[in-house]
MARTI-806013 format. One record per residue (C-alpha): x negated, y negated, z. Coordinates in pm, whole numbers, m for minus. Layout:
BEGIN
<mitor><x>X</x><y>Y</y><z>Z</z></mitor>
...
***
This chain:
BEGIN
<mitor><x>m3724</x><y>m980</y><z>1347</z></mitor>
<mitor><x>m3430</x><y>m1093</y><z>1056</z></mitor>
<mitor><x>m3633</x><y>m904</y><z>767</z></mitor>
<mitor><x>m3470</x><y>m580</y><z>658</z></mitor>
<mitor><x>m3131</x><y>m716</y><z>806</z></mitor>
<mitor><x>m2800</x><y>m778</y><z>662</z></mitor>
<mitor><x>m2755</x><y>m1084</y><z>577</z></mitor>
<mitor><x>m2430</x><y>m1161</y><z>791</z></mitor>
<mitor><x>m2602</x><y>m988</y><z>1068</z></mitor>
<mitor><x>m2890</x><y>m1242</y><z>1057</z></mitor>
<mitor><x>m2673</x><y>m1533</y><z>1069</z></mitor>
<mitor><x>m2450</x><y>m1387</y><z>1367</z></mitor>
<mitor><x>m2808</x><y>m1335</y><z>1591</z></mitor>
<mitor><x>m2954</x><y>m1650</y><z>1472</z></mitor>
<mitor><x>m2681</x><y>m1922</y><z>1446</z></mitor>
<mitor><x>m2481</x><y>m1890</y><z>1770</z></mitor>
<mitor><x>m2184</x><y>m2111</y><z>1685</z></mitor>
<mitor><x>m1973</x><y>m1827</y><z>1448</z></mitor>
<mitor><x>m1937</x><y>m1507</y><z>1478</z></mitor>
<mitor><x>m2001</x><y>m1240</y><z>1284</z></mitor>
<mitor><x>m1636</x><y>m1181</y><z>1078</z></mitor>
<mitor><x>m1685</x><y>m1611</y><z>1056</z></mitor>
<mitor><x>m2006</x><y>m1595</y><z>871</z></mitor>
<mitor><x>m1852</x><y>m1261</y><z>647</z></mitor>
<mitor><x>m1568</x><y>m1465</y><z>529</z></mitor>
<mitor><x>m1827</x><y>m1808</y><z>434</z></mitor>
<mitor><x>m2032</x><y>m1549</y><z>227</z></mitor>
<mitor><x>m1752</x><y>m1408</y><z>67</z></mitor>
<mitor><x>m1603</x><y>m1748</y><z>17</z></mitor>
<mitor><x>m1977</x><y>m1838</y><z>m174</z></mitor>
<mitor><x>m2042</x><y>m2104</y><z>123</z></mitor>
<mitor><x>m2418</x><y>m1896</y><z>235</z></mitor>
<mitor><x>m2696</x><y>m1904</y><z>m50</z></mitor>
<mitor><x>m3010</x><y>m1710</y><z>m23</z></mitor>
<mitor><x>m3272</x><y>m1911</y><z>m190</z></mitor>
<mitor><x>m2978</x><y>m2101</y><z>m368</z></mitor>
<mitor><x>m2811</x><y>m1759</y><z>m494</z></mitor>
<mitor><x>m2496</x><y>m1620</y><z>m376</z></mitor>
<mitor><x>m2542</x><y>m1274</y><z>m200</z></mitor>
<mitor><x>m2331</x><y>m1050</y><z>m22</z></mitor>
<mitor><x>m2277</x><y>m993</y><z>320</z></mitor>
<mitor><x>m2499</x><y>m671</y><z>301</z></mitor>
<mitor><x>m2805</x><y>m822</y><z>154</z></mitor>
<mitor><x>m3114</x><y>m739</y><z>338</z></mitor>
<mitor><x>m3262</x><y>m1097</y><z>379</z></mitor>
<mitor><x>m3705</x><y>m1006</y><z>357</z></mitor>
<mitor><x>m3946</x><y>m1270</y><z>521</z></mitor>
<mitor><x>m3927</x><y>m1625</y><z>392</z></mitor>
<mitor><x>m3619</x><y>m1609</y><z>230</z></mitor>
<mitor><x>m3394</x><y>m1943</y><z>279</z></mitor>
<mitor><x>m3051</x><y>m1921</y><z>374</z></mitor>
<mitor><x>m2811</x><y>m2282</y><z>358</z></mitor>
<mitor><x>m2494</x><y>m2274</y><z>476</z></mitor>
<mitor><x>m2254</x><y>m2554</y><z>596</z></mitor>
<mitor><x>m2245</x><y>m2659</y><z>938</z></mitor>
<mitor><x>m1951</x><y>m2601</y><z>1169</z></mitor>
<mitor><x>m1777</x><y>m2916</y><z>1261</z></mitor>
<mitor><x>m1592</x><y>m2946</y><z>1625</z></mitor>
<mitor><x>m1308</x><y>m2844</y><z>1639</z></mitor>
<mitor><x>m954</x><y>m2973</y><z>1806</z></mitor>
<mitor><x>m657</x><y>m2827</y><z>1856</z></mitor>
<mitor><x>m351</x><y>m2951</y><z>1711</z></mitor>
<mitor><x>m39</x><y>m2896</y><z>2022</z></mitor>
<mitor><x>251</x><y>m2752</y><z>1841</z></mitor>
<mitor><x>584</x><y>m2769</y><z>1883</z></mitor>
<mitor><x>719</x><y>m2477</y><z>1823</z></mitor>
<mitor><x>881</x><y>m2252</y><z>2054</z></mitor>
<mitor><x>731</x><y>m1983</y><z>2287</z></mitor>
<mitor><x>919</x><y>m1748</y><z>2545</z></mitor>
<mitor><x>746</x><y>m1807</y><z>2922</z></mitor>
<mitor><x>740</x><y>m1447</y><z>3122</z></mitor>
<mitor><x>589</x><y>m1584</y><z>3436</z></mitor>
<mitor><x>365</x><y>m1904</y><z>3568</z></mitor>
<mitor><x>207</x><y>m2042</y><z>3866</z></mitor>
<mitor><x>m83</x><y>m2327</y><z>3863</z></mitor>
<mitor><x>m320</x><y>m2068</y><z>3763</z></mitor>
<mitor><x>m185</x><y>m1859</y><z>3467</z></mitor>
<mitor><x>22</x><y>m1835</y><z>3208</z></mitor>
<mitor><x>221</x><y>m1478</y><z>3077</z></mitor>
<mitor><x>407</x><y>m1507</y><z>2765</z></mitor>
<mitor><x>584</x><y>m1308</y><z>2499</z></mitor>
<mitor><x>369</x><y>m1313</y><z>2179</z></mitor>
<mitor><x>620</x><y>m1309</y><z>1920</z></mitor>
<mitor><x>489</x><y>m1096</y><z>1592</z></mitor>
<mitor><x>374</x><y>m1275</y><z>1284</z></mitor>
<mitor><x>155</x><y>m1513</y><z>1532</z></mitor>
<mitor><x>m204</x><y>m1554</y><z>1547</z></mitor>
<mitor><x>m331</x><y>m1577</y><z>1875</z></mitor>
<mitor><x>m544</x><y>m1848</y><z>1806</z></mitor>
<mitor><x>m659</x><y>m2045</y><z>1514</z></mitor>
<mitor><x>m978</x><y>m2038</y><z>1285</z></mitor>
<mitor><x>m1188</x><y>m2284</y><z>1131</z></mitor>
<mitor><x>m1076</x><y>m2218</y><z>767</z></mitor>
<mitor><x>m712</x><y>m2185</y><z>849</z></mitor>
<mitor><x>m419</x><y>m2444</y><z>1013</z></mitor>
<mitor><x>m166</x><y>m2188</y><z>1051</z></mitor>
<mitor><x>30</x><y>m2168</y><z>1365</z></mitor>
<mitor><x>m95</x><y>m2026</y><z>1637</z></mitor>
<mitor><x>27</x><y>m1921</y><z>2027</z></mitor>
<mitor><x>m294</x><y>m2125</y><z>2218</z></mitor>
<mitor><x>m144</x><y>m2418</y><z>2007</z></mitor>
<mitor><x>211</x><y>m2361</y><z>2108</z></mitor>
<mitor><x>71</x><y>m2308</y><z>2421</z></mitor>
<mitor><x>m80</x><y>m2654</y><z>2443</z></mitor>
<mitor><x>173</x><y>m2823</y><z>2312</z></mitor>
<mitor><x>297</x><y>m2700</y><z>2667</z></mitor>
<mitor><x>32</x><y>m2745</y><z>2873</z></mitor>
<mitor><x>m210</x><y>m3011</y><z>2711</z></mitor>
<mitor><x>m435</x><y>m2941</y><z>2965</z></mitor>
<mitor><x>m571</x><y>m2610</y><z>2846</z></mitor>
<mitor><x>m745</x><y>m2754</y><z>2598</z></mitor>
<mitor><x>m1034</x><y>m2794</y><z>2844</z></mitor>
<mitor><x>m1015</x><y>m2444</y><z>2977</z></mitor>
<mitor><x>m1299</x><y>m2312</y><z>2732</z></mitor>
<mitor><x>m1585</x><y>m2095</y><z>2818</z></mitor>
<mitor><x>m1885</x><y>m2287</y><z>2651</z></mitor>
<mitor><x>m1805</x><y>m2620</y><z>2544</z></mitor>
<mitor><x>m2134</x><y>m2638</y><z>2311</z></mitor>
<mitor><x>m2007</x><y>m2386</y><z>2142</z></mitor>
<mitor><x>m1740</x><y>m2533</y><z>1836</z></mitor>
<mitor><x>m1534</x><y>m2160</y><z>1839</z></mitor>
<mitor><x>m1495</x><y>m2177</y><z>2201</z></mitor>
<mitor><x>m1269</x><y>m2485</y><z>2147</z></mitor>
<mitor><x>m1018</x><y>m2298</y><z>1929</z></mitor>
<mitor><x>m1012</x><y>m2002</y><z>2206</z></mitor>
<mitor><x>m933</x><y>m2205</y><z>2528</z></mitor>
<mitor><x>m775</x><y>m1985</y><z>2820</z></mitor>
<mitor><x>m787</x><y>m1709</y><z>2594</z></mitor>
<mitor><x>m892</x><y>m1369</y><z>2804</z></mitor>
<mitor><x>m749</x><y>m1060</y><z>2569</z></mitor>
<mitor><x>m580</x><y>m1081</y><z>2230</z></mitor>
<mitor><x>m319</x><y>m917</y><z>2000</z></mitor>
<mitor><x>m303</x><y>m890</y><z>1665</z></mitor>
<mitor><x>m99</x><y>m1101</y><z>1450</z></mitor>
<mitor><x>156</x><y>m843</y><z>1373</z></mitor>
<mitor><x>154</x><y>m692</y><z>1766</z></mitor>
<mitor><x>449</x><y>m853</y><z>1983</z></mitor>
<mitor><x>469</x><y>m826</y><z>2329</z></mitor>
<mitor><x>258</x><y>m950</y><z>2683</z></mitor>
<mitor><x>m13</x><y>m1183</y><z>2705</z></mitor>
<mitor><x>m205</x><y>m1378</y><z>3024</z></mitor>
<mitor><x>m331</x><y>m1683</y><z>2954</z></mitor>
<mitor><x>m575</x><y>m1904</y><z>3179</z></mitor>
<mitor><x>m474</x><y>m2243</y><z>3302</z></mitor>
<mitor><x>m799</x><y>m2395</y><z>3488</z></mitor>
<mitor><x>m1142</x><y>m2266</y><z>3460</z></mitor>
<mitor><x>m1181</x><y>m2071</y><z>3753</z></mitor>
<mitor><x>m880</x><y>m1820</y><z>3667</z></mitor>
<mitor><x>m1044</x><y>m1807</y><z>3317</z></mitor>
<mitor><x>m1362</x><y>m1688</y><z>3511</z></mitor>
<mitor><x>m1195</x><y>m1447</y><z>3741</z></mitor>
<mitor><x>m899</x><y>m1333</y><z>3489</z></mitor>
<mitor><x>m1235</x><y>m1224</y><z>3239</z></mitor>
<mitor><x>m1386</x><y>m1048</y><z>3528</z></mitor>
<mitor><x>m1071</x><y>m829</y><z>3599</z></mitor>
<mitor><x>m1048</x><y>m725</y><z>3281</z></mitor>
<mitor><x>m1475</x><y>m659</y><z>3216</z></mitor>
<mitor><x>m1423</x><y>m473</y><z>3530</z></mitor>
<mitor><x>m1078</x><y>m260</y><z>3394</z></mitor>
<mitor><x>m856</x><y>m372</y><z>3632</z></mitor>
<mitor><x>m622</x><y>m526</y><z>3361</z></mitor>
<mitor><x>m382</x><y>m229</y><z>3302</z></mitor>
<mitor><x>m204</x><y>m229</y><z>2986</z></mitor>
<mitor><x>67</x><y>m55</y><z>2838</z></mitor>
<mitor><x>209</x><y>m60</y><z>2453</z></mitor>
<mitor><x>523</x><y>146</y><z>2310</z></mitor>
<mitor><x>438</x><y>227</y><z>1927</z></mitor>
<mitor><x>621</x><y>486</y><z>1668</z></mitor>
<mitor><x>402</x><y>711</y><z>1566</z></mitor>
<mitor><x>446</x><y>881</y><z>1195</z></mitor>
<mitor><x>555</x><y>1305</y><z>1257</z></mitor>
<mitor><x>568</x><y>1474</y><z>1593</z></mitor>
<mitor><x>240</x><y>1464</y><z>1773</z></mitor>
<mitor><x>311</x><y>1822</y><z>1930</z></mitor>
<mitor><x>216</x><y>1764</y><z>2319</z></mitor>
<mitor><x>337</x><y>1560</y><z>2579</z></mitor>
<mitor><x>m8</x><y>1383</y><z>2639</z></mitor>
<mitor><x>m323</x><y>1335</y><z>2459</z></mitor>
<mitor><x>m612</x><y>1190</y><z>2528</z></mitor>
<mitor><x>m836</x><y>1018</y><z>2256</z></mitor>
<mitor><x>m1179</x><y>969</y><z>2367</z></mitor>
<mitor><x>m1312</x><y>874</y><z>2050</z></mitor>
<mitor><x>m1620</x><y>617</y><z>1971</z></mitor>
<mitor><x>m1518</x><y>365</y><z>1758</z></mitor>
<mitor><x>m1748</x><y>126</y><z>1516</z></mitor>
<mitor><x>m1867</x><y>66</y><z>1131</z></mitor>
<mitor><x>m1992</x><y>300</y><z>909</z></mitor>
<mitor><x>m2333</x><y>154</y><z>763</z></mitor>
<mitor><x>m2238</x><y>m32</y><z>469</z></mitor>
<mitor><x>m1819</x><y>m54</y><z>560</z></mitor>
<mitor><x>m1665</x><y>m336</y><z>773</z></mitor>
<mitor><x>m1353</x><y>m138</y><z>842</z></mitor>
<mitor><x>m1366</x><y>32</y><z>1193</z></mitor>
<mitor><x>m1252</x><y>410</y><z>1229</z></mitor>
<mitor><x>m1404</x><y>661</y><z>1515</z></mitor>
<mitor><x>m1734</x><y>702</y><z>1412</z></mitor>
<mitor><x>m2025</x><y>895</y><z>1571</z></mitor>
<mitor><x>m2276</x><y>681</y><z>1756</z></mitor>
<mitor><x>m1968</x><y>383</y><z>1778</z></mitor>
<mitor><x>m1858</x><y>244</y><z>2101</z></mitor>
<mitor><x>m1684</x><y>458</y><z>2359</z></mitor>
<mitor><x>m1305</x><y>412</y><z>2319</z></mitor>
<mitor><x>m1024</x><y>575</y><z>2529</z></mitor>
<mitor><x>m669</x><y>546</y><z>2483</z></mitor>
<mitor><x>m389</x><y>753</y><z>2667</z></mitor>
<mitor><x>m41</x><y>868</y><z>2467</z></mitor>
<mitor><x>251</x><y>975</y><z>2631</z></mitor>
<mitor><x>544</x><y>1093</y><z>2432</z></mitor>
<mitor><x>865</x><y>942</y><z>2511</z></mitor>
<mitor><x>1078</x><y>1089</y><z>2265</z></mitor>
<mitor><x>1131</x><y>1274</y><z>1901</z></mitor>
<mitor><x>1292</x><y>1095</y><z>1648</z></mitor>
<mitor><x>1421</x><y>1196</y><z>1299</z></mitor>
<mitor><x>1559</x><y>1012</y><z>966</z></mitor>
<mitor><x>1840</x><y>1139</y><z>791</z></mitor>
<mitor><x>1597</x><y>1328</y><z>589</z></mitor>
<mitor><x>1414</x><y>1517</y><z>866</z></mitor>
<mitor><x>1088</x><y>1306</y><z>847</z></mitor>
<mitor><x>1038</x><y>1334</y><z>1206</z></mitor>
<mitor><x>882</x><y>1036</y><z>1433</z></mitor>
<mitor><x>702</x><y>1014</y><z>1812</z></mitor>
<mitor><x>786</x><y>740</y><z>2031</z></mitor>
<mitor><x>487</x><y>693</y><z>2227</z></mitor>
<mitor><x>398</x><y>497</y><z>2547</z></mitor>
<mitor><x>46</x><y>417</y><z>2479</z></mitor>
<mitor><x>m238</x><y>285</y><z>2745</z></mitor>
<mitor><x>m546</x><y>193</y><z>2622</z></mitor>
<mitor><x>m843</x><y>243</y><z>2868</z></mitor>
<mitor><x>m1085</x><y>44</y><z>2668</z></mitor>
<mitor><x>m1011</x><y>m253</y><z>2497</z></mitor>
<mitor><x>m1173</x><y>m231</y><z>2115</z></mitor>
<mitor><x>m1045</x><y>m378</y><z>1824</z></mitor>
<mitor><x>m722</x><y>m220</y><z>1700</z></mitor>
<mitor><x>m796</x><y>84</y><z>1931</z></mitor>
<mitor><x>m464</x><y>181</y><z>1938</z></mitor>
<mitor><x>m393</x><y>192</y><z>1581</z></mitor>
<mitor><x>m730</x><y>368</y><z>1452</z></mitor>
<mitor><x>m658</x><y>647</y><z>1727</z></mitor>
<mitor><x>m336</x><y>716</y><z>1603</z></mitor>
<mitor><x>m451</x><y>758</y><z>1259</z></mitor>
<mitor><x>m720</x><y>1001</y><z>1428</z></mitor>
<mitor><x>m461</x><y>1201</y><z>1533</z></mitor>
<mitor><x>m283</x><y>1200</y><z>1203</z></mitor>
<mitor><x>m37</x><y>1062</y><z>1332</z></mitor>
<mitor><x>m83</x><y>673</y><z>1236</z></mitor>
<mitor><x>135</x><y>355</y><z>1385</z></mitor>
<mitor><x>473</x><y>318</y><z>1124</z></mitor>
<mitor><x>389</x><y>61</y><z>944</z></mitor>
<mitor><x>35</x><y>34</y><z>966</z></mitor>
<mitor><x>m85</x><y>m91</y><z>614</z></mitor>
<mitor><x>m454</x><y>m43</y><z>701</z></mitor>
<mitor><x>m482</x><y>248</y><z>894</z></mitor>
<mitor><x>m144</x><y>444</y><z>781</z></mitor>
<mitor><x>m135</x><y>725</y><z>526</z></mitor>
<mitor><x>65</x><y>715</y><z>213</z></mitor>
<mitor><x>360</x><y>868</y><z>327</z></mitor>
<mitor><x>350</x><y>673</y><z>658</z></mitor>
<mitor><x>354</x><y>367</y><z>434</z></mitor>
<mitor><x>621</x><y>470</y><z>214</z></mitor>
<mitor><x>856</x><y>618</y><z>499</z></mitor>
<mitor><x>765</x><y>262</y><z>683</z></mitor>
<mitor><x>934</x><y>110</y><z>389</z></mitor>
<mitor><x>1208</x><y>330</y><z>360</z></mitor>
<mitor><x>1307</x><y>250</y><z>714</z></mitor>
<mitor><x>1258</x><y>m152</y><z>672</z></mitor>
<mitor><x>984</x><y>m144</y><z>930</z></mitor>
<mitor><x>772</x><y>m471</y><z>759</z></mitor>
<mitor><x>480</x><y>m487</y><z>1048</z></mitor>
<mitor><x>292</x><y>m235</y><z>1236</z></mitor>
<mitor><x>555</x><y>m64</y><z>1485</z></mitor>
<mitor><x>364</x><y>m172</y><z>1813</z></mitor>
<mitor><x>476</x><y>m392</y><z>2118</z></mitor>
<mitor><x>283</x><y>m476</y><z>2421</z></mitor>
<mitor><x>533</x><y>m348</y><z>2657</z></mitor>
<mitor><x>357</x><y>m392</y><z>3012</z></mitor>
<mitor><x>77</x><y>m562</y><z>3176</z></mitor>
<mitor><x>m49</x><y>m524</y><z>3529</z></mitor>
<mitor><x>m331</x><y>m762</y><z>3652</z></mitor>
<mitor><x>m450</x><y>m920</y><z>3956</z></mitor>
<mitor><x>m424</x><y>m1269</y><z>3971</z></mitor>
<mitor><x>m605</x><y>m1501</y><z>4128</z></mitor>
<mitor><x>m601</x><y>m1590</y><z>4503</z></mitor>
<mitor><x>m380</x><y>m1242</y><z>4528</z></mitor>
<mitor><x>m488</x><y>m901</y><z>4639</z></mitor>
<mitor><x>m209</x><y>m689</y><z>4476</z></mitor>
<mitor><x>m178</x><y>m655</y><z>4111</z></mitor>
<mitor><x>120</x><y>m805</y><z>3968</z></mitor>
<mitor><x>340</x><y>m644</y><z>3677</z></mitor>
<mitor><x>460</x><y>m826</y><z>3361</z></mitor>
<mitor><x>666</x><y>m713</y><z>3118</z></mitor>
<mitor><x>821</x><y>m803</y><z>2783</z></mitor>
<mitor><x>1142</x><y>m539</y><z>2615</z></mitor>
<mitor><x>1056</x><y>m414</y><z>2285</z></mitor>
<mitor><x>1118</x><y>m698</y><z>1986</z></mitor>
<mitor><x>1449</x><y>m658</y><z>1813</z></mitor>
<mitor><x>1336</x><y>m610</y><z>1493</z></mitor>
<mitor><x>1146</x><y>m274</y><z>1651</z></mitor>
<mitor><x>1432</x><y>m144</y><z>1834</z></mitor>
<mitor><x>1630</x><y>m233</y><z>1510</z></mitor>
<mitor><x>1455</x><y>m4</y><z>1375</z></mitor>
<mitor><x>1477</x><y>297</y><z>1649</z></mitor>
<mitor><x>1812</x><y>208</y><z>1605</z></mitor>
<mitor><x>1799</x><y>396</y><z>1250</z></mitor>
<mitor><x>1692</x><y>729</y><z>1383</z></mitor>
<mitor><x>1886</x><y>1051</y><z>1529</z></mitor>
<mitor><x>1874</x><y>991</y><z>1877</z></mitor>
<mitor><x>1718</x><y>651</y><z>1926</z></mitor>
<mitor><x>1876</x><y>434</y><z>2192</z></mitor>
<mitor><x>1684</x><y>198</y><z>2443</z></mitor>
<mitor><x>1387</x><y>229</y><z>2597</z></mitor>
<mitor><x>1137</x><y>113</y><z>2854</z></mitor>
***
């Protein structure tokens, strides 16, 4: 069944214990050998070839100590304020800081709130029910005890968890509200994600709060953005569908969105996780949490004809 596979495909259905992107980044680093050669992640591995790579070792959290900005919390969950420039959680190849290890440095309990504890990446992941990218600031729920992880993952499987991100948007998108319903995935051959035909369905809502302009008359959208689906950097590759990519976006941006990004100072992607709305556990309403836009975004907003507050 591996034979005529990629070879980092064959080691994400065969060895449980690392996902795909883990095993990428150990045959890029030369840790995998094929019949003790290095190959590439999109060698197609043929019957009785022999693949060695190092095993995973368990891993533990180290608490930190470092602050973190607490929204909301009862004995079941945790809401923070994700500041930008923080992983949510760690990897195996990296000790960087991290929010689930400023998070229990707070509440050394969550270490046990994992999904599969024979699993070594579940331990770096405990409580964790959604992400945001390193460079993406703004609301996150967190787990606290096993059962909310359980019922907190079923909300969201189920779309309950509502979500709602302000992002500046390069030019002026032209309506008041689009609609992107755009697959996304790989191209054969291409680890970068884009909306690609046959990819998986992907919806995400824009709303245009307001027009903004540089003293040049390089015009900008403030959007209020809602994803529908949840995919990996949904937000961001839509935008860039539209032509209109996330300011400073250095992987899915144009050239000039790039170069007006730097012109303006903006030094991350220009998106905050502005709202969430979620039912928690033992409740029958959903709940609203909310987080105003990081300084160094309004900062920026703060640059342009017109800008003031928002949310």
């Amino acid at each position: 069944q591996s034979a005529n596979k990629r070879l980092d495909q064959v080691l994400a259905d065969q060895v449980q214990n690392r996902t795909r992107s883990e095993w990428q980044r150990l045959i890029k680093d030369g840790r995998v050998s094929v019949n003790l050669k290095q190959k590439d992640c999109a060698y197609q591995c043929v019957i009785g070839d022999i693949v060695t790579f190092p095993e995973p070792k368990q891993e533990t959290l180290l608490p930190s100590k470092e602050p973190l900005e607490i929204i909301y919390q009862n004995n079941n969950v945790l809401v923070v304020n994700k500041p930008a420039g923080l992983v949510t959680h760690p990897n195996r190849y990296s000790d960087q800081d991290s929010l689930i290890q400023r998070l229990v440095g707070l509440e050394p309990g969550l270490n046990r709130v994992i999904y599969d504890s024979d699993k070594p990446i579940s331990h770096l992941r405990p409580g964790i029910v959604h992400r945001l990218d390193k460079d993406t600031s703004g609301v996150m729920i967190i787990a606290k005890n096993i059962g909310s992880l359980h019922f907190l993952a079923n909300e969201i499987r189920n779309h309950h968890l509502e979500k709602t991100y302000l992002a500046l948007l390069s030019g002026d998108i032209g309506q008041k509200n689009i609609i992107v319903d755009q697959p996304i995935g790989r191209k054969k051959g291409n680890r970068e994600l884009s909306v690609i035909e046959g990819g998986r369905a992907s919806v995400t809502n824009f709303r245009l709060l307001k027009l903004l302009r540089d003293q040049k008359n390089n015009w900008f959208s403030l959007v209020e953005a809602k994803p529908v689906t949840g995919r990996t950097h949904q937000i961001r590759i839509h935008a860039a569908y539209l032509k209109h990519p996330v300011m400073g976006d250095n992987r899915y941006g144009t050239d000039l969105s790039q170069t007006l990004s730097r012109r303006l100072g903006i030094r991350r992607q220009f998106l905050h996780a502005y709202s969430l709305s979620i039912r928690l556990p033992g409740e029958s309403a959903k709940r609203t949490f909310s987080a105003p836009l990081a300084d160094d975004l309004q900062n920026i907003l703060e640059k342009l004809t017109g800008s003031g507050q928002t949310g």
